[in-house]
DOGU-220834 format. One record per residue (C-alpha): residue in three letters; residue number from 1; x, y, z. Coordinates in steps of 0.001 Angstrom, whole numbers. Last residue first. Layout:
+------+-----+---------+---------+---------+
| type | seq |      c1 |      c2 |      c3 |
+------+-----+---------+---------+---------+
|  ALA | NUM |       X |       Y |       Z |
...
+------+-----+---------+---------+---------+
// end
This chain:
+------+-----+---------+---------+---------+
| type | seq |      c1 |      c2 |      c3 |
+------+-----+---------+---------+---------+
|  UNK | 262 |   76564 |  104973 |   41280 |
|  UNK | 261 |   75673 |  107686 |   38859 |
|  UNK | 260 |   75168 |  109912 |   41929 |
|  UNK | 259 |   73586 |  113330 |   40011 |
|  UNK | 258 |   75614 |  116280 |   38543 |
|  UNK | 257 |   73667 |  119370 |   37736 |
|  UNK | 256 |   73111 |  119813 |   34579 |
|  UNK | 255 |   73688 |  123369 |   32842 |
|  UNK | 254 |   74300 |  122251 |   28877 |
|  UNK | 253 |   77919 |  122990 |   29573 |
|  UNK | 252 |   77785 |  120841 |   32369 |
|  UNK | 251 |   77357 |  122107 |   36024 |
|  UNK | 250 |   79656 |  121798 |   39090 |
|  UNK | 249 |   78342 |  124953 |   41268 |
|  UNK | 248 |   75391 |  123217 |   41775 |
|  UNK | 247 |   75437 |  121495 |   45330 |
|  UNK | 246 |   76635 |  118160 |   44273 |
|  UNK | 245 |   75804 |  114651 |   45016 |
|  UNK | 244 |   72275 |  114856 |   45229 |
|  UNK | 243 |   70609 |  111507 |   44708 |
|  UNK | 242 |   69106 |  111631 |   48976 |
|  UNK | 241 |   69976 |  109761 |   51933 |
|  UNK | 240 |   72743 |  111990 |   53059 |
|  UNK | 239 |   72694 |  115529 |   51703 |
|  UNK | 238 |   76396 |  114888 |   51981 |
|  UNK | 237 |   78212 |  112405 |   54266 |
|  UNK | 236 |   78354 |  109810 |   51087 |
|  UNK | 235 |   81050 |  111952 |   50047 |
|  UNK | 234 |   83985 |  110201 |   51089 |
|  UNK | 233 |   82288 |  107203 |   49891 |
|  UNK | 232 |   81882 |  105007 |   52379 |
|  UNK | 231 |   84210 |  101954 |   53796 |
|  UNK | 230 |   84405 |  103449 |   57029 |
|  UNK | 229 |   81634 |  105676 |   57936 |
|  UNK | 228 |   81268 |  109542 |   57049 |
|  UNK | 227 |   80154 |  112245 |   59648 |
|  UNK | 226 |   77179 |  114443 |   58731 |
|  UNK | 225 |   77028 |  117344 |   56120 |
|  UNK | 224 |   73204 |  118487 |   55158 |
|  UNK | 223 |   72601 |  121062 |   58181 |
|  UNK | 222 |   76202 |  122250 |   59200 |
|  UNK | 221 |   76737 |  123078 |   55444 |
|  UNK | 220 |   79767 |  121610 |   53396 |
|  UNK | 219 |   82548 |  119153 |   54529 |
|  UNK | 218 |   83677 |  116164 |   53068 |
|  UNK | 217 |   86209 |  113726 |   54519 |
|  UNK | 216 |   84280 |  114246 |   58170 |
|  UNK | 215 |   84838 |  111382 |   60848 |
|  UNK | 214 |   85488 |  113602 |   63224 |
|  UNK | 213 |   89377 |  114099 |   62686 |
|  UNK | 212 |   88718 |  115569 |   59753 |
|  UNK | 211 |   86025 |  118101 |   61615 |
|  UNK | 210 |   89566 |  120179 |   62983 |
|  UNK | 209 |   90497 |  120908 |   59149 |
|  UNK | 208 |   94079 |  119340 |   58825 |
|  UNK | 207 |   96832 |  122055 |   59673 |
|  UNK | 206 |   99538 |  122099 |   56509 |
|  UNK | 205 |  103306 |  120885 |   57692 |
|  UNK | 204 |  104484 |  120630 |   54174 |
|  UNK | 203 |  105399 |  117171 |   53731 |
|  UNK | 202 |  102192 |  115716 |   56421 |
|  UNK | 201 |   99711 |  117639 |   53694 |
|  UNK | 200 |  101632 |  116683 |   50967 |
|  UNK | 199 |  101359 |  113068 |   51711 |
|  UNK | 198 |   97678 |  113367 |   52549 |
|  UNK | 197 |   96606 |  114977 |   49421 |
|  UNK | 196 |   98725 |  112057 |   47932 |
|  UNK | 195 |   96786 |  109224 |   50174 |
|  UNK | 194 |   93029 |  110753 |   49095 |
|  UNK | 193 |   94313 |  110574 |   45124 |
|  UNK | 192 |   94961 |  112818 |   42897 |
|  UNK | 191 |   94207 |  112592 |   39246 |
|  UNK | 190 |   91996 |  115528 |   39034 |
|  UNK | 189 |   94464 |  117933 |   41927 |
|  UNK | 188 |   94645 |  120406 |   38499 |
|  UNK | 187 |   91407 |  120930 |   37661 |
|  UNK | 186 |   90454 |  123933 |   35690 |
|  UNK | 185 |   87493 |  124958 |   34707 |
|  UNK | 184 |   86548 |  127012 |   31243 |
|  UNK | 183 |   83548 |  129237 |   31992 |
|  UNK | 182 |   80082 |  130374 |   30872 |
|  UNK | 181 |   78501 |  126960 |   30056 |
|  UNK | 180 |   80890 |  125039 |   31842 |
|  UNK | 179 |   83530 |  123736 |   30375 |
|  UNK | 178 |   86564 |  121479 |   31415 |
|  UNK | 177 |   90382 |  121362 |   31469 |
|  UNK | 176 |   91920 |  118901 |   34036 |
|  UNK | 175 |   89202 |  116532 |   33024 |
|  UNK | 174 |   86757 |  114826 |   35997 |
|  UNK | 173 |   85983 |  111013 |   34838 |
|  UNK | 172 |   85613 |  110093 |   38291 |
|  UNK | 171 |   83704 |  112761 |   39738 |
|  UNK | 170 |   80199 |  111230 |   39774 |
|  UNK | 169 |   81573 |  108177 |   41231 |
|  UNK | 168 |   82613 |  109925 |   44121 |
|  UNK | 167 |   86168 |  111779 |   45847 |
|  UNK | 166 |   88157 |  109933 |   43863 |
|  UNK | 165 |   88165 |  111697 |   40546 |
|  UNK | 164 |   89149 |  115304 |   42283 |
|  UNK | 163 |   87626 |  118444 |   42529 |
|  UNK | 162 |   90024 |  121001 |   43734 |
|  UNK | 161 |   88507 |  123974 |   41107 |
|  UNK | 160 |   90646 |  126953 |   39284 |
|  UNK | 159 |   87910 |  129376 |   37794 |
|  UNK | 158 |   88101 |  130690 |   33847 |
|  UNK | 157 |   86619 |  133346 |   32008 |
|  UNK | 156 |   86740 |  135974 |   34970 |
|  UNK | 155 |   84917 |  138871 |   35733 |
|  UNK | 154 |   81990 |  137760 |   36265 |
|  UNK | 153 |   83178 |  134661 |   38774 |
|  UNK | 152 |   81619 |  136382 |   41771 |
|  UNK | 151 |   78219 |  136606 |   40509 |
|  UNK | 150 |   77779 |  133385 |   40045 |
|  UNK | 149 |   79795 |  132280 |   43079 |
|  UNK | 148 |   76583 |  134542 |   44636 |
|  UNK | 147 |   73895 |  132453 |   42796 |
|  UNK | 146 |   75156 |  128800 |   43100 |
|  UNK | 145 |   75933 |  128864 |   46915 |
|  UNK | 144 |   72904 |  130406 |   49158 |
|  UNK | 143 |   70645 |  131245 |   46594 |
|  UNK | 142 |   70951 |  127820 |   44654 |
|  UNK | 141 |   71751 |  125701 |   48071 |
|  UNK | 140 |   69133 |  126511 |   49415 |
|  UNK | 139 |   66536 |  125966 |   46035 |
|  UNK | 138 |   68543 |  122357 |   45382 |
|  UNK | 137 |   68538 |  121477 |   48914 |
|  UNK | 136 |   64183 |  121921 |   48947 |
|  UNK | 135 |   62292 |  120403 |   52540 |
|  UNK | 134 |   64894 |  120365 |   54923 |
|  UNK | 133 |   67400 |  123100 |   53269 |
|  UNK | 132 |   64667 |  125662 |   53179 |
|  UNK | 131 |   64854 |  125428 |   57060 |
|  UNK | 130 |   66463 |  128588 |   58079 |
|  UNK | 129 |   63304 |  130772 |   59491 |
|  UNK | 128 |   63275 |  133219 |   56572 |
|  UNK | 127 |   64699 |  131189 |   53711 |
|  UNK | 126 |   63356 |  132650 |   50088 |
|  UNK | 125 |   62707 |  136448 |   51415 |
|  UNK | 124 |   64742 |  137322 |   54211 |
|  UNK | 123 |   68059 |  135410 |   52517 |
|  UNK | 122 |   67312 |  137457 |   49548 |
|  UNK | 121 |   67450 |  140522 |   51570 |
|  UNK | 120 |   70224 |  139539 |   54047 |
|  UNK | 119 |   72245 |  139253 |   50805 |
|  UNK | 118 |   73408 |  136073 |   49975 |
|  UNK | 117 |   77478 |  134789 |   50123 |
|  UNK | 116 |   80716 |  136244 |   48988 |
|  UNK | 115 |   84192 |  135687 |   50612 |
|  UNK | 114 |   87238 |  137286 |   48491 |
|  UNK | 113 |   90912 |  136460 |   49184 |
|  UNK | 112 |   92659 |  138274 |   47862 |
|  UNK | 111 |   96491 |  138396 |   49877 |
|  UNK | 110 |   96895 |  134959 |   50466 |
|  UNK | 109 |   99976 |  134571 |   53127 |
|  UNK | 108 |   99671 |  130837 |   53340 |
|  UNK | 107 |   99657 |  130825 |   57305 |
|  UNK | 106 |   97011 |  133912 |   57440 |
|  UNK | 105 |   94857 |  132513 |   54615 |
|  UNK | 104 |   95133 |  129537 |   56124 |
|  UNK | 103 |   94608 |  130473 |   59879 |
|  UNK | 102 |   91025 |  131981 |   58854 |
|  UNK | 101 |   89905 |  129488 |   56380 |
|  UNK | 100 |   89933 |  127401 |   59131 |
|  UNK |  99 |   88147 |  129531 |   61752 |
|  UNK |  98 |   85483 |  130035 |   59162 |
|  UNK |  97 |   85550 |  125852 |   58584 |
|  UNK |  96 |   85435 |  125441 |   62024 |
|  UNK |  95 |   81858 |  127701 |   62641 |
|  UNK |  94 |   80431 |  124970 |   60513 |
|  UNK |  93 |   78920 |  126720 |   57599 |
|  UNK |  92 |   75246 |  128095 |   57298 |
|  UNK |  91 |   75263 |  131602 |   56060 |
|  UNK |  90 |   76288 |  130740 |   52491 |
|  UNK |  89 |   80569 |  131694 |   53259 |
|  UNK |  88 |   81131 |  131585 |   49529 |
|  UNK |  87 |   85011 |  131478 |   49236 |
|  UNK |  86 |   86593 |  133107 |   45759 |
|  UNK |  85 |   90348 |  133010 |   45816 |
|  UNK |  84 |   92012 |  135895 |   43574 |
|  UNK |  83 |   95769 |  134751 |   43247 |
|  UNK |  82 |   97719 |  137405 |   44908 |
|  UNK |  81 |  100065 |  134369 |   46488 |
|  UNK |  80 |  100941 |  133512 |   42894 |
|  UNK |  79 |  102794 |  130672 |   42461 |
|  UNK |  78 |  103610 |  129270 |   46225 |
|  UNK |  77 |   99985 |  130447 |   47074 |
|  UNK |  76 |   98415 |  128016 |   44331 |
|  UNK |  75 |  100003 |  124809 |   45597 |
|  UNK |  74 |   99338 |  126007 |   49075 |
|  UNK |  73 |   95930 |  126542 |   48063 |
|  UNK |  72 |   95537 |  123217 |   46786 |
|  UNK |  71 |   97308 |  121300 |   49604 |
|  UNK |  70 |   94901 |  123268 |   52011 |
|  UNK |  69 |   91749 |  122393 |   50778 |
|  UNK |  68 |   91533 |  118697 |   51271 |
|  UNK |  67 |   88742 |  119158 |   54299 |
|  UNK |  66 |   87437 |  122492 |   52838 |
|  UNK |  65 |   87859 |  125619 |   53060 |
|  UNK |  64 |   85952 |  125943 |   50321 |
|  UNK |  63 |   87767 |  127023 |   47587 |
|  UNK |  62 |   87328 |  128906 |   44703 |
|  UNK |  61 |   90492 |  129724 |   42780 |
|  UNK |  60 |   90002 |  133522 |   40118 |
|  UNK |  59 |   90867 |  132987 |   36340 |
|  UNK |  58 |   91805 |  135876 |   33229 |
|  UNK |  57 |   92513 |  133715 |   30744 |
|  UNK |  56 |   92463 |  130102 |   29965 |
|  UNK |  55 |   96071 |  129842 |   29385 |
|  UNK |  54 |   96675 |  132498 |   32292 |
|  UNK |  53 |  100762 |  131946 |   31484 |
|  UNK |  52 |  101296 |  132604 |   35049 |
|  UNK |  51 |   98358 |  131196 |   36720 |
|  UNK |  50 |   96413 |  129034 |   34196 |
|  UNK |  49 |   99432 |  127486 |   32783 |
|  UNK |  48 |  101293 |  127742 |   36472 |
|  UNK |  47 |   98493 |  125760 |   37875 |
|  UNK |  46 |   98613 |  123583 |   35666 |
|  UNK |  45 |  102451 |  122989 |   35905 |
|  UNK |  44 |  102176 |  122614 |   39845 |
|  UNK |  43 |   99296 |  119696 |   39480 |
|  UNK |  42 |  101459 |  118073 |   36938 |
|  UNK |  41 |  100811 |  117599 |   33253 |
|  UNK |  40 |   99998 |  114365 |   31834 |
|  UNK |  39 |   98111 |  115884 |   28980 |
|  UNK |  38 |   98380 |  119363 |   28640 |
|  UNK |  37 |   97414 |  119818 |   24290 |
|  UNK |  36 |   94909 |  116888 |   24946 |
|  UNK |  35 |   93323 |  119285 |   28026 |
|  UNK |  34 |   93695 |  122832 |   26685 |
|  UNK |  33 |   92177 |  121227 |   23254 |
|  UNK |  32 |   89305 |  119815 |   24819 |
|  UNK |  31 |   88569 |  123221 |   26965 |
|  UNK |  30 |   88741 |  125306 |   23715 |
|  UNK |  29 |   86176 |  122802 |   22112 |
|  UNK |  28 |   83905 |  122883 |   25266 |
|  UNK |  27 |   84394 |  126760 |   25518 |
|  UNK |  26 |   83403 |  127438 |   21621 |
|  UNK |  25 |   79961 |  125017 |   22366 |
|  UNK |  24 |   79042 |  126726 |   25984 |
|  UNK |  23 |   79239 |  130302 |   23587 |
|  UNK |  22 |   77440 |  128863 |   20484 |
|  UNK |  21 |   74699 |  128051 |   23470 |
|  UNK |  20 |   74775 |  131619 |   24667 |
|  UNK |  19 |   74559 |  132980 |   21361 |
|  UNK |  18 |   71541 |  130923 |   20529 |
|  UNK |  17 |   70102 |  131503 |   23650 |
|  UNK |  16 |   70253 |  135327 |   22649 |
|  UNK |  15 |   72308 |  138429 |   24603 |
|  UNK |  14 |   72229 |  140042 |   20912 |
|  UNK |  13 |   68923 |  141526 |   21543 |
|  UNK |  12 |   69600 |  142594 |   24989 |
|  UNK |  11 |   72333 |  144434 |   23141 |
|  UNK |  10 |   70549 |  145946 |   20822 |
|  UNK |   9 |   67884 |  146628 |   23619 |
|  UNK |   8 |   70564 |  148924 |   25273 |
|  UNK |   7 |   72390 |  150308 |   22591 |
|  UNK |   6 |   69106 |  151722 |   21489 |
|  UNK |   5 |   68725 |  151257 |   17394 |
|  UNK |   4 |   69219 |  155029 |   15493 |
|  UNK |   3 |   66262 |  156263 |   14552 |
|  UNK |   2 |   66166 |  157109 |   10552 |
|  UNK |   1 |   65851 |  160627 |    9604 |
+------+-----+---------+---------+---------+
// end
């Protein structure tokens, strides 16, 4: 009698780079035609495609409790105040930005609001002392950041992202719909600008995070985040002094990392 194939290593078999690539391909395509078909759409009607009508599929909002956070998170919480909201807390954050994300979630009323970040084990093992980030960003920020948003975004086919074109010169060509190799991405603040973030802000009474008013306009980890001058890049406060521009969670299909093209 002929052995039946394991479901197991069948499926191992079928998990191939090929598949994964036709995969990345199929989500580039589908994430062209989301954006030409939603051209000119506003930040509110985006958000309802991939909210309500869930255009993209299932889709979770990852913030960072960030410096511009709030106007996206409002905009989301005024559709869909259940909508899952991913926040990797990587062990190193200014004790602010926890404080921050706590009054928001309270003031906005955001009922899921999931924070993931490394297990003490992993943490033990690659970063024991705390000072990966001073000699290898890329490696802290992959086991701090990349690995547990990762694992976060499973269950979803699509994630809802702030990124806008201002913020850098690698973000300035930044779709509302793009793909990553796993996900389609949606952007729906793209096209605005530092003085409309601030507009709604002031319009809808939203708290400013406290480092703001430091001299911050971009705020990650304590260790590779330092105040911005005037006339820089709002980003130029990040991993200062070095070609990294993002911390890995903004891939291509292919899986690049985004470097300064500036």
């Amino acid at each position: 009698m002929p052995r039946l194939p394991d479901p197991a290593a069948a499926a191992a078999i079928a998990a191939t780079p090929v598949d994964a690539a036709s995969r990345a391909e199929d989500l580039v395509r589908e994430a062209a035609a989301l954006d030409a078909r939603h051209a000119g759409a506003t930040a509110e009607e985006l958000l309802r495609l991939a909210l309500r009508e869930r255009v993209a599929g299932d889709v979770a909002l990852v913030s960072s409790f960030g410096a511009e956070s709030a106007a996206l998170l409002h905009l989301a919480a005024q559709i869909d105040p259940a909508v899952p909201v991913v926040f990797v807390d990587t062990g190193r954050l200014f004790p602010e930005t926890l404080a921050y994300r706590d009054r928001l979630v309270a003031m906005l009323g955001l009922t899921d609001v999931r924070s993931v970040g490394p297990d003490d084990a992993t943490e033990q093992r690659l970063d024991p002392i705390g000072a990966l980030f001073a000699r290898d960003t890329d490696a802290c920020c992959g086991f701090r950041k990349v690995e547990p948003l990762d694992a976060a975004l499973k269950p979803f086919r699509a994630w809802i992202s702030g990124r806008k074109r201002y913020q850098a010169s690698s973000r300035h060509d930044i779709p509302a719909f793009e793909a990553t190799a796993t996900h389609i991405k949606v952007n729906p603040l793209a096209s605005w600008s530092m003085a409309d973030i601030a507009h709604y802000m002031r319009a809808h009474a939203l708290p400013a995070h406290p480092l703001v008013a430091q001299g911050y306009p971009s705020i990650g980890c304590a260790p590779c985040t330092s105040p911005v001058a005037e006339g820089e890049d709002p980003r130029a406060g990040r991993w200062r002094g070095q070609d990294k521009t993002e911390c890995g969670i903004h891939v291509s299909p292919a899986g690049t990392i985004t470097r300064n093209k500036a």
